[in-house]
N, C-alpha and C positions, 0 to 999 in steps of 0.2 A: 874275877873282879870282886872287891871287897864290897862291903855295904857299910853304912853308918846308921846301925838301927833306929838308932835315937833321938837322931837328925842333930846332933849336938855342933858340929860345925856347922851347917845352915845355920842353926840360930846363933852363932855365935860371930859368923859373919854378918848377918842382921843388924847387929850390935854396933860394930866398927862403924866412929862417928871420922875419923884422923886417919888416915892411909900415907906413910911418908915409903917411899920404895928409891928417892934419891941415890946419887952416886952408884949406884949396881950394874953397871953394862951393860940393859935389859934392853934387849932389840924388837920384842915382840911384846904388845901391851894385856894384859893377862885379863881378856874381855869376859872370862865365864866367870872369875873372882870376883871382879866390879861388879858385874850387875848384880850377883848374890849379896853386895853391900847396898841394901836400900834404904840406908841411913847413914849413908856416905856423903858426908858434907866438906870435906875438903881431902885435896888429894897433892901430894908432892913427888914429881916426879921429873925433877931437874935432874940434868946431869947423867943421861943417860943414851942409849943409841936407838930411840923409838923412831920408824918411819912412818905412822899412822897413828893414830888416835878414833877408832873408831865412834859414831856418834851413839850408836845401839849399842855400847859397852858401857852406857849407865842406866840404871833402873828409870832414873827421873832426874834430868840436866839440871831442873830447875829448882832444886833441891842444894845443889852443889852451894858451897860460897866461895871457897880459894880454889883454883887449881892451877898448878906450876909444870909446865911442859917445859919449860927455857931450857938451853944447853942439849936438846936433843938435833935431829937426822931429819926434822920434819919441811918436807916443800911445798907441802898445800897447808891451808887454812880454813876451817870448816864456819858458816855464822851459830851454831848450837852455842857457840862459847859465850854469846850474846845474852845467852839467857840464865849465866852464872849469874846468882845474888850477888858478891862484894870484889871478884877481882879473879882475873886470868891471864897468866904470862905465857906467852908463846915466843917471847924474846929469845934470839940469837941462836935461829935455826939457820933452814936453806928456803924458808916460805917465798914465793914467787907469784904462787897463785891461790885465790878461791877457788874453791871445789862447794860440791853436795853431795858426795859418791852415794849417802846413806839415804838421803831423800828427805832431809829433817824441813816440816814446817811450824813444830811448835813456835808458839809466841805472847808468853805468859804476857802478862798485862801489867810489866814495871821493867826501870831497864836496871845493869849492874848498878852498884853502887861507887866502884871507882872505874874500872879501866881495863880494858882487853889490850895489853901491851906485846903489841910485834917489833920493836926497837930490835937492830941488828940483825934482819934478816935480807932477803934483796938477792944478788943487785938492785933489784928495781920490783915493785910491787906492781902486780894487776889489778885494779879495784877499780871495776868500770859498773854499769849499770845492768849488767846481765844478771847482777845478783836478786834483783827485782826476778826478776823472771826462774829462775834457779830455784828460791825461796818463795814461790806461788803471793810475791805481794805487790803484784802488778797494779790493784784496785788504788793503793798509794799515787800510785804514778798518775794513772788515771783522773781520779780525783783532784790533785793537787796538779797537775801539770798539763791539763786538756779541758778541764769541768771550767764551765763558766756559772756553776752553781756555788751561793753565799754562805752554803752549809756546808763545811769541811768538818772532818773528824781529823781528831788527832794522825800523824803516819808515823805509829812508835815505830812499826821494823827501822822507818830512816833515823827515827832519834836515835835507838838503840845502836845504829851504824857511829854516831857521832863520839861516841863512848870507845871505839876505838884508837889507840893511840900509838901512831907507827914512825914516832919517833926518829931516830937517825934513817928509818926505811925511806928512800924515795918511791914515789909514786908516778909511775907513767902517764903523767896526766895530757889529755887532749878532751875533745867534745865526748869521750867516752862515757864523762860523768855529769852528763849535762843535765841528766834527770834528778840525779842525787842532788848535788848541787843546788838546783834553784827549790826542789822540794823543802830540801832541808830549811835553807836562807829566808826563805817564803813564811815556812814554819816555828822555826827556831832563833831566826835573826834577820827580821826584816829593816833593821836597819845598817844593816853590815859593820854591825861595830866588830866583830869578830874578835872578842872579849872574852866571852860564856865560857862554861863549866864542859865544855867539850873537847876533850884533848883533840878529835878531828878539825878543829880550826887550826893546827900547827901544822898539818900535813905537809908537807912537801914534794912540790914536782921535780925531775929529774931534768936538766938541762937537755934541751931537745942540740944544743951543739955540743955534749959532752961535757962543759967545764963544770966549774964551780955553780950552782943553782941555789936560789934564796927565792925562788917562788912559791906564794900560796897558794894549793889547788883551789881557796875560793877568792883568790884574786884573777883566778883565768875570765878567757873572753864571753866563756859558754857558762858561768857563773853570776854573767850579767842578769838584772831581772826582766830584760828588755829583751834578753836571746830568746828568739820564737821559732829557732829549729828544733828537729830533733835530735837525739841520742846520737852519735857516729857509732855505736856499737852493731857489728853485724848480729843479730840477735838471730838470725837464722842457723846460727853455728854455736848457741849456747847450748849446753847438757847442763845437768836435766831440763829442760822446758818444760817448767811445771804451769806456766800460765803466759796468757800473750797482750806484752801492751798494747801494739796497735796489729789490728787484721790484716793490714794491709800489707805488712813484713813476710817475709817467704818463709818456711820450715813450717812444721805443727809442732801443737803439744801434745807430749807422752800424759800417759798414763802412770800415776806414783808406781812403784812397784813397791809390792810388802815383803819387806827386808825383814826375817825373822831377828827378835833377841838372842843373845847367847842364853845357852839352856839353864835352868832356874835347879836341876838336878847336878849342884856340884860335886858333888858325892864322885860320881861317874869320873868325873875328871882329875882327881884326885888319889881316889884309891884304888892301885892298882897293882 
């Protein structure tokens, strides 16, 4: 195995502000190069055969401002993409579901500046309220949907939800997102004009008899401000369960587990 005495490429991947790796075929997302780029601020990577995007294959997410995944193989969807500064397309994969495989709970303190776009994936979207729980931001709920306390704090993880925009995607909406829902409306829109700067007020539900559907997930029944049930989400069967809204729900919460970074010795992986 070679060495690079001088560390000349380290530093020179340091450097790289632009990563465009488009149109290449690239089926496997090249995690030990990213993270060697810790001043990688936008990255283009449309048009290619990627099944994952791992979350611990960037130095610092919240650093990033573009990054373009569209046109790939991917069928989950991670929240880390939340905390790009100006914009994230993940349009016109095979997405279906939220996942956390990586355990991310960062949650800088601003949300993107335009839009996490999932347009064109589907059939049908899963975006129920386990993501609370998944993303250890259960205190949101808590506060905002059970507190009969006059001191609320801001629930950015739910603003930062609102900022996503899933476009032609339908969404399998039921009482699944009854938590999101009235937090957000409570917080964001309490007069239900559903007007705002949130591409999440376009969402759309999937017709529960198949046809044609024009429904707003915040025009459903459990959107009301008056609905005083809980969540239908069986929260006992969410992974990771990094926190729990109510105690009284069956399953426990795991322990994060520490998912090491890709190694910061690119050399190794290179020259050979």
């Amino acid at each position: 195995m070679q060495v690079d005495p001088t560390g000349a490429l380290t530093s020179c991947l340091s450097n790289v502000i632009t990563l465009d790796l488009s149109y290449n075929n690239i089926s496997s997302f090249p995690s030990v190069l990213i993270y060697n780029m810790q001043n990688l601020a936008n990255i283009y990577f449309q048009h290619n055969q990627l099944t994952e995007v791992p979350a611990n294959s960037f130095y610092n997410v919240s650093v990033l401002e573009i990054i373009n995944f569209s046109y790939n193989q991917l069928t989950t969807f991670e929240l880390w993409t939340l905390d790009v500064k100006i914009k994230a397309d993940f349009s016109y994969n095979k997405i279906t579901t939220i996942t956390n495989n990586y355990f991310y709970t960062a949650n800088p303190n601003r949300t993107i500046e335009q839009s996490v776009s999932l347009t064109g994936n589907g059939p049908l979207m899963n975006f129920t309220d386990a993501v609370y729980e998944m993303y250890d931001h259960c205190k949101e709920v808590q506060e905002w949907f059970f507190s009969e306390s006059n001191v609320l704090h801001e629930p950015l993880f739910t603003l930062k939800m609102g900022f996503i925009s899933f476009g032609t995607t339908l969404i399998n909406c039921s009482c699944d997102q009854a938590y999101f829902t009235n937090v957000f409306l409570s917080a964001f829109d309490p007069d239900r004009n559903l007007n705002g700067p949130y591409p999440i007020i376009n969402a759309t539900c999937a017709s529960q008899s198949g046809g044609t559907s024009s429904t707003i997930l915040f025009n459903s029944s459990c959107a009301d401000p008056t609905f005083v049930e809980n969540s239908a989400v069986d929260f006992a069967q969410v992974y990771p369960r990094l926190c729990e809204i109510q105690g009284t729900e069956g399953g426990a919460v795991m322990n994060i587990t520490e998912i090491s970074p890709p190694s910061l010795n690119v050399v190794r992986h290179i020259y050979k």
